[in-house]
Every structure is written in C-alpha cells, then in structure tokens.
N, C-alpha and C positions, 0 to 999 in steps of 0.2 A: 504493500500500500504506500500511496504517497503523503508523499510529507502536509502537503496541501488537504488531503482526504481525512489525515489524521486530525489535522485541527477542524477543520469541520466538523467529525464526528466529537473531537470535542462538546465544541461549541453548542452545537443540534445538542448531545446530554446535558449539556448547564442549563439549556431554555425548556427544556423538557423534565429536567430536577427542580428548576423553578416551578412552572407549575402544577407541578406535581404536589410541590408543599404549599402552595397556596392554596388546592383547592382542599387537600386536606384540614389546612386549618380553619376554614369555612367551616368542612363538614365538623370540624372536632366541636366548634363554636356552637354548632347547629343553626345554622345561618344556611346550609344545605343540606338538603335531604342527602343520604346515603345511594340512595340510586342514582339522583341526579348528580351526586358530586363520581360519583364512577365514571357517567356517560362524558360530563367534561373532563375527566383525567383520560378517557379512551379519545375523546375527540381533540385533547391537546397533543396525544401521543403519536396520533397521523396529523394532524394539521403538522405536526415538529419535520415527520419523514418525508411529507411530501415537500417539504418546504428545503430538507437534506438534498432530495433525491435532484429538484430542479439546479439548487444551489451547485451541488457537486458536477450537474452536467452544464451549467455554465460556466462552469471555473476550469472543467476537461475542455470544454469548445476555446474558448480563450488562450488557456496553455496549447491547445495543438495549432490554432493560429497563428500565434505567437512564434513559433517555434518553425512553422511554415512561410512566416516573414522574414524569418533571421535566413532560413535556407535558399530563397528565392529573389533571383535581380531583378523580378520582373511585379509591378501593377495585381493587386490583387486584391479580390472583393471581397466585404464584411459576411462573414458567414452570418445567419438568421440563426437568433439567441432564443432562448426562454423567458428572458423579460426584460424591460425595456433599459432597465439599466444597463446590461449583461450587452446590447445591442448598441450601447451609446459607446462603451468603452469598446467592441470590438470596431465599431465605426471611425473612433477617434485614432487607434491603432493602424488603421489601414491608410488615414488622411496624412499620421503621421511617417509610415516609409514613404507614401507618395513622394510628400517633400525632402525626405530623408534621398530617395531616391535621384527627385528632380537634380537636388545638391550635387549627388554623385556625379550624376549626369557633365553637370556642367565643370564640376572639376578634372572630370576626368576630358573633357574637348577642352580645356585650360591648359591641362597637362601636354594632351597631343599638340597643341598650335604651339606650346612652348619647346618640345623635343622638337616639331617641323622645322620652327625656326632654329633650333641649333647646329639638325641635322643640316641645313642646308646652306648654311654659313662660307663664306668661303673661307678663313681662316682657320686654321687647325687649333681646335680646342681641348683641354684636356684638364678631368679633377682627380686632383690625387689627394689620399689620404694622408694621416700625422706620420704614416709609415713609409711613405712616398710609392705605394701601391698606385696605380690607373684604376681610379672608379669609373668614370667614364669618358669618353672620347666620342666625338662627331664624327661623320661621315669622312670629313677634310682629314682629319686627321690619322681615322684608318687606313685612308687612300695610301696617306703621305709613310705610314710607320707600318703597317702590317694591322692585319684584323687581329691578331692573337693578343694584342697588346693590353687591354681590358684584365684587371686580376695582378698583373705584375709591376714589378716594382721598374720605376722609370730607367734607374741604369742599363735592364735589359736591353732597352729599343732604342735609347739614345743615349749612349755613353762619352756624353761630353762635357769632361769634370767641369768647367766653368757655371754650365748650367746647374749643374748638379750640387755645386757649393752655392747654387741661389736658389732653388729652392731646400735646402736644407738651411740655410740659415734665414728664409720667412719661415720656415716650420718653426724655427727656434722662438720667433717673436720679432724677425725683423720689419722694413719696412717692405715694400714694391722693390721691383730689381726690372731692370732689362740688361741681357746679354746677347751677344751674336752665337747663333748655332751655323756650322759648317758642317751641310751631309754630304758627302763626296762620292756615293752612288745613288743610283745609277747614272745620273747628272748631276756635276757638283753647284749645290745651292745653297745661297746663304740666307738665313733664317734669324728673324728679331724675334726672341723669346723677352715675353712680358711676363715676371711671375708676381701673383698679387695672394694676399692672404684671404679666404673665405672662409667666415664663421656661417657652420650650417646652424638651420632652426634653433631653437633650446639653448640655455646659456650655458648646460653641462657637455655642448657637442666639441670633441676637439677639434681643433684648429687644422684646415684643410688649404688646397692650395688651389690655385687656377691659373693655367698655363697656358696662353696665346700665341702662337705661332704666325709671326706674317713675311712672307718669302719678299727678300729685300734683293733677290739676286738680280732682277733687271736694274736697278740701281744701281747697285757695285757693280755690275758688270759696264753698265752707261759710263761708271766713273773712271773705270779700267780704260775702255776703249778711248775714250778721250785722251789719255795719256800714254795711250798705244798710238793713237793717232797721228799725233804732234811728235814722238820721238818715234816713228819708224815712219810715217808718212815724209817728217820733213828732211828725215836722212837718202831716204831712195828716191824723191825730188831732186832733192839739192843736183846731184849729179845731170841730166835730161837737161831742166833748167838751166844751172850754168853751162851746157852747149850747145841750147840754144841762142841763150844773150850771148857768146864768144860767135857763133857765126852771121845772130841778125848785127851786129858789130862791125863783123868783117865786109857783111855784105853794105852794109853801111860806109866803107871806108876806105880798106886798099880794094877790092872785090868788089868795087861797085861797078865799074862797068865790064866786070869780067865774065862772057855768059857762060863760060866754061863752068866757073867756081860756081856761078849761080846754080846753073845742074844740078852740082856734087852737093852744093851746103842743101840747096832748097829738098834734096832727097833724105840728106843724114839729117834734119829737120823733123822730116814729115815721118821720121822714122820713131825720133826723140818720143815728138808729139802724142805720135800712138803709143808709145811704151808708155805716156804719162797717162792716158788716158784707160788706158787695161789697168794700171794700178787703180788708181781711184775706183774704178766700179768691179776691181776683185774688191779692194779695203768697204767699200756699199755693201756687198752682196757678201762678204765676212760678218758687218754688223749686223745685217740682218737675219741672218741664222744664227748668231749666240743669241740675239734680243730673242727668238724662237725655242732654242736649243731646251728649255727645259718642258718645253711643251708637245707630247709626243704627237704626230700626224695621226691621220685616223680614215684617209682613205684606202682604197683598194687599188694595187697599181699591179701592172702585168710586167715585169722583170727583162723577162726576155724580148718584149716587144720593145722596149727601151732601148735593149743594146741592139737589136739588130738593126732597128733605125739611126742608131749610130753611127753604125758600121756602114749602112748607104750612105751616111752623110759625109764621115771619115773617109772615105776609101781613095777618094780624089788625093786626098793629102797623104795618105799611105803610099800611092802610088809614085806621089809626085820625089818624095825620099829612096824610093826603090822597097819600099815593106808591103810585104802581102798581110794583110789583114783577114785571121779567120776566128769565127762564131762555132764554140761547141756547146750544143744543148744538148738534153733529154727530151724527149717526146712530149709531156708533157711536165711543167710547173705549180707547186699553188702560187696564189697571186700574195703581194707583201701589202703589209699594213704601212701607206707611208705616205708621202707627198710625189705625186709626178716629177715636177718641175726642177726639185732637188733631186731627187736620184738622176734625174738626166744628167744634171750639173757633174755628180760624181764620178759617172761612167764616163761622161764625156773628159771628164779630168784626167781622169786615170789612161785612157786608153789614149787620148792626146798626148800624154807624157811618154807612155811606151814608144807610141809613133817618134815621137822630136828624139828619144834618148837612144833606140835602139838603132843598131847597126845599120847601115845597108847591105840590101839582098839576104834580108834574114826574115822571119815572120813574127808577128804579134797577136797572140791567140787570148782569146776571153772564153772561159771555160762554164760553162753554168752549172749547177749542180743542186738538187734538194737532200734535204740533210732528216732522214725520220727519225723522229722522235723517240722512236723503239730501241734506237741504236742509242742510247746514252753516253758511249763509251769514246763517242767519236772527237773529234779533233775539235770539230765545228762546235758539237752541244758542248762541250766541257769551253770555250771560249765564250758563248755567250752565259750557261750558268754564271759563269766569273761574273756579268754585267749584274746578275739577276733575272738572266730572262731563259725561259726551257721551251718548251715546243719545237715543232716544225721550223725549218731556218731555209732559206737561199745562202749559198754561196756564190759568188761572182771572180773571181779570179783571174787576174789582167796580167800576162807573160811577156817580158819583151828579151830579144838576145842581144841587148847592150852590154854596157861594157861594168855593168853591176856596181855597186855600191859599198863601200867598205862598213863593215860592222860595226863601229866606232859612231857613226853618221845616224845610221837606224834610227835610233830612239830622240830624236832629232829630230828628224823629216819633217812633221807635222807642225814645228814652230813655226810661227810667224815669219817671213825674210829670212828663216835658214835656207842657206842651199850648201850641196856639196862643192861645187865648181861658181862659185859666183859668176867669172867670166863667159864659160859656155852658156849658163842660163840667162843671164843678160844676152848675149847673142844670138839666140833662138826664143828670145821675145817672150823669156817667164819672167814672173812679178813676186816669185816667192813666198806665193799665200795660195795657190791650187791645192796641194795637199792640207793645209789647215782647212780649209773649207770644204775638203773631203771630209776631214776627221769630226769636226762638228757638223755636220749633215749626219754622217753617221750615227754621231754619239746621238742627235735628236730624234733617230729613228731606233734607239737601244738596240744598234748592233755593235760592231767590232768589224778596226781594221787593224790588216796583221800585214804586217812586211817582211820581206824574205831576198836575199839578195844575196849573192856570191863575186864576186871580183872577175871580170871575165868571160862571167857564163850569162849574167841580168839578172832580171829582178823580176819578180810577183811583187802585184798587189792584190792580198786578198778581202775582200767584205763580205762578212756575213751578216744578214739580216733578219729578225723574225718575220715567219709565214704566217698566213691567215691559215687557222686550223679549220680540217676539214674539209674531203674531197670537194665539198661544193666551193672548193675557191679554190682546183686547178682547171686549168685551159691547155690545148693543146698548144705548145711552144714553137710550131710550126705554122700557126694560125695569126704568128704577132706581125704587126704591119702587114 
C-alpha cells in the first residue's frame, strides 16, 4: 500500500472514531434512541467509505497524471475527476506543463539560434575548461584543428607553448592575452589567438576560458610581399633599367644619327623591355596565388586534357630548339579537385622549363599516372600523407635530358630569384619566380612537388595532386581536347 493510501485510511478512521463517539454519547445521554443512534453510527460508517473510496480514486487519478506529465514532452488533457475539486487541480496541473512546456519550447529554439550562430561563425572558436580540456568548438574550428578535438586537452591539437603559457596563466587569474599562432601544415598560417576568461553560470562554477582564433595570414603575408617586392623587385630592375637609360643615352648622343647602332640598341631595348615586363606580371601573378594559397580550389578539372593542350600549344617551340615533345597517359584519369587556370600555369611552367633547359635532339616526356589508394605503400600516397592529405592522387611528371642540376641547388629551386646559372637564365628570358609559382599553386591545391635531378643525365619535375574520389570523376584520357 501507498504511503498516500495509508494516511487516508488514516484519516477516513479518525472521522469515522469521531463519530462514532459522538453518537454514542447522545445515545448514553438518551438524547437518542438506541436504534436510531445505531442506524446513524451504520450511516456514518459508509457515508466515511464512500467518501475513502472516491477520495482515494482521486488522489490515484492525480498521482498517475502527474507522473504521466513528468514522463511526456508533449500537451496533454485533464483527465475527468470524481469531484470538482479533484478536477480543478488536475486542470491547473495540465495548464501548468503547458506553460512549463511553452518555456521549454522556446528555450530550447534560444539555445538552437545561439549554437547556429556559433556554429556558423567564421572564426574558430573554442571553450576550455580550468583543466585546459576542449569543451566545445565550432564548426570553424573543427574544420581548422581536427573533429576529434572536443574532450582533450588543448596541447594535443595545438602545441604552441606561447599560447599555451596564455591560457594557463588566464586560468590562473590573469587578464585577456593575444598571441600569434603559427600552423605550418598543410598551408603555413598565421593565427591571432585572443584568450579571455569566462565565468560560467553560478558563482561556485570554475573559471573557464574562450579562445578566438582569427587567421591574420593575408596580412602578414601583404606585409611580407611588400618587402619582397621592393628588395627583389628593385634589385632585378635595376639591371634592364640601367640598359636601357645607357642606350636611350647613347642613342641620344654619339649614336644619334647612326642607323646601324639604332638597329642593335632599338633591339637589345625591346629585348630589356620584355624581360621587364614578364617580371612584373610573374611578381602579379606570384601575389596573387599566396593572397589565395590558403584557400583550397574546389572545382573539377581534367589533368590530362590540360597537358595535352599544352603540348599543341608547346610543340612549335619544342621544335623550334630541336626537342620532340611527348605525352604519356593511361587510358583513363579521375578528374582533380582544383582550379583550371593554375594548373595550366604549372604545367605550362614546368614543361617550358624542360623545353629552354634541355639538350638538343633529345626528348621531353610528361608522364601521367593515377596513384590508388589501395596501394598505401607507394611513393606518391606516402608524399602527400606527409601534406595530410590520403586518397586517390594524379601524378604529373615532366622529364627533360638536360644537363641536370647539382644537389646542393634542389632544395632551393623554388625561392624567389634563385637560379642555378643566373646568366643562362637571364639569357633565355627567365625571371626566376616560375618555379615559386609552381610550388604555391601547388601547395594551394594540397599536393607536393618533388625534384629529382642528376648532373648530366636532367631533371624530373614531379607533382602530385589529390583526385576526386570515385569512379564517377574518371574520363577517358584520350577524350581530352
């Protein structure tokens, strides 16, 4: 029996010992007859039980209500009482979750427009606890660090003590901090970390933290290129510039009315001229791809249809050197995740540079190749894992039988105005940013370029790049242009 039943049955005995001794003491008085004091002791005795019996089924009705309102998120009607009272409170019960309910309601669409809006933030957001755990993180910030990051402690996913002595010392009780963060894959960015202290709810909650992440790297990189610009632009000027003022000079002066000299200057002029003018729109078309570079492409491009339209466009100038120009593909390719216009620029880089560098009456072969996934173990997957990127990959692979590159040089190539041979490459009209502007094409397509060269024999330049997974993104490779 329940606890509720007992005190009723209580209570139903005290009002039924009451009068029980009241009508006795009538009859003892003789104030009531003895018959009639029995029939009112039998008529108090059920008036008590029916009065038990209704009591006790409205106080069952009420408790399983009740208890059907704690279990239920949903609207739900007054059940019909045994008296009016019984029906007032179950009706007040029911008005009461309504509201109870409405509440939730709209707490709970408070809660979602406030997670929407965090999730959709563009800055990487992030709450860590007094133990410097990840409570939560945004969308931005998964993107930016790994989904696993949630539950561990910040050192895991970015270990860069600086930050990491600022939020341990707001944990401690300091003020606000900003630090620079530097993540150096897959694309190096730089990162203004704002750490601020957040006191949760309740005055006994400890002390937690909130960490902002806003990517500063087109900035530093704007401030970079500006002083790249002015110290390597005005150094590989300077040179073109003063010979042209030393010939408009000449021609100005003793060569003024010489048409001979005229010829010569007006040609090694016009020759200057264009060297000046391919630097400038390599050093353009360099800033324009680092200002991109952390931002990866997201079309769909056909690889080999790229090179072979190259190779029509090349072939003139292959020939004009004495080099045969030849194109090896596979049957079929998947297509890469990337930008057209750049990868054109690449290949057309790469295979340009073969042409100018390698021998005469030798060949310059571009080799295509897809790289399965299945195969982990390969050359290609195990160089892009190193990026962070696994799947499906194109290889591209640009052979020339020049007269190769000494080792020492390699790791090199890709500077800015490094060349091996300054003079040969001034004299076959390079500007010494082709291959830098290969290598950020690439890096903003998260692939890898690999160089390979030998003294004598030439060079490979290899790219590899992630594929779109899934047969439905190959084409037949005979079908491009």
């Amino acid at each position: 029996m329940k606890p509720g039943s007992v005190q009723l049955g209580l209570a139903g005995a005290l009002i039924g010992s009451l009068a029980v001794i009241s009508v006795l003491a009538l009859m003892i008085t003789g104030l009531v007859p003895p018959v009639i004091g029995m029939g009112l002791i039998l008529f108090h005795a059920v008036a008590v039980l029916v009065l038990l019996r209704m009591v006790r089924r409205d106080t069952r009705g009420l408790l399983s209500f009740a208890e059907r309102l704690a279990e239920t998120p949903t609207a739900q009607t007054a059940p019909v009482m045994g008296s009016a009272v019984a029906n007032d409170i179950a009706q007040a019960m029911a008005r009461a979750h309504q509201l109870w309910l409405d509440r939730d309601d709209a707490d709970v669409r408070r809660a979602a427009a406030a997670e929407a809006v965090l999730e959709t933030l563009h800055d990487p957001l992030i709450l860590l606890n007094d133990a410097r755990d990840v409570l939560r993180a945004n969308q931005a910030a998964r993107s930016l660090l790994g989904e696993r990051m949630v539950g561990r402690d910040l050192a895991g996913t970015l270990r860069n003590p600086t930050l990491l002595e600022a939020v341990d010392a707001v944990l401690a009780g300091g003020a606000s901090r900003t630090v620079e963060v530097l993540l150096p894959v897959p694309v190096e960015r730089t990162l203004e970390a704002r750490v601020k202290p957040f006191r949760p709810a309740g005055a006994d909650q400890p002390l937690q933290v909130l960490l902002t992440l806003h990517d500063v790297t087109v900035l530093k990189r704007s401030e970079q290129m500006r002083a790249d610009f002015v110290a390597n632009a005005s150094h590989e000027l300077r040179t073109p510039l003063a010979a042209l003022i030393g010939f408009i000079e000449t021609l100005r002066g003793p060569a003024k009315d010489d048409r001979a000299a005229h010829e010569k200057f007006l040609g090694i002029m016009f020759d200057q001229a264009n060297r000046m003018s391919r630097l400038v729109n390599d050093l353009m078309s360099l800033s324009r791809i680092e200002m991109d570079e952390h931002s990866p492409p997201t079309g769909a491009v056909d690889v080999a249809r790229i090179v072979r339209n190259l190779a029509v466009t090349l072939e003139m100038r292959a020939a004009s050197r004495k080099v045969k120009l030849r194109v090896d593909s596979p049957d079929s390719l998947p297509l890469v995740v990337g930008d057209e216009d750049q990868l054109s620029q690449v290949f057309q880089n790469l295979i340009d540079n073969a042409i100018k560098y390698g021998k005469e009456q030798t060949e310059v072969t571009v080799t295509l190749s897809a790289n399965d996934p299945a195969g982990g173990g390969s050359a290609a997957a195990r160089a892009l894992a190193g990026r962070g990127t696994r799947g499906p990959s194109i290889t591209v692979a640009v052979t020339d039988r020049g007269e190769g590159i000494a080792r020492t040089h390699l790791p090199r190539l890709t500077e800015r105005f490094y060349r091996v041979d300054p003079a040969r490459s001034r004299a076959l009209g390079g500007t010494g940013l082709g291959l830098a502007i290969v290598k950020h094409i690439v890096n903003r397509h998260r692939g890898r370029l690999i160089i390979d060269s030998e003294v004598g024999k030439g060079s490979t330049f290899t790219v590899l790049l992630p594929a779109m997974a899934g047969t439905g993104g190959e084409i037949p490779a005979q079908q491009a242009g």
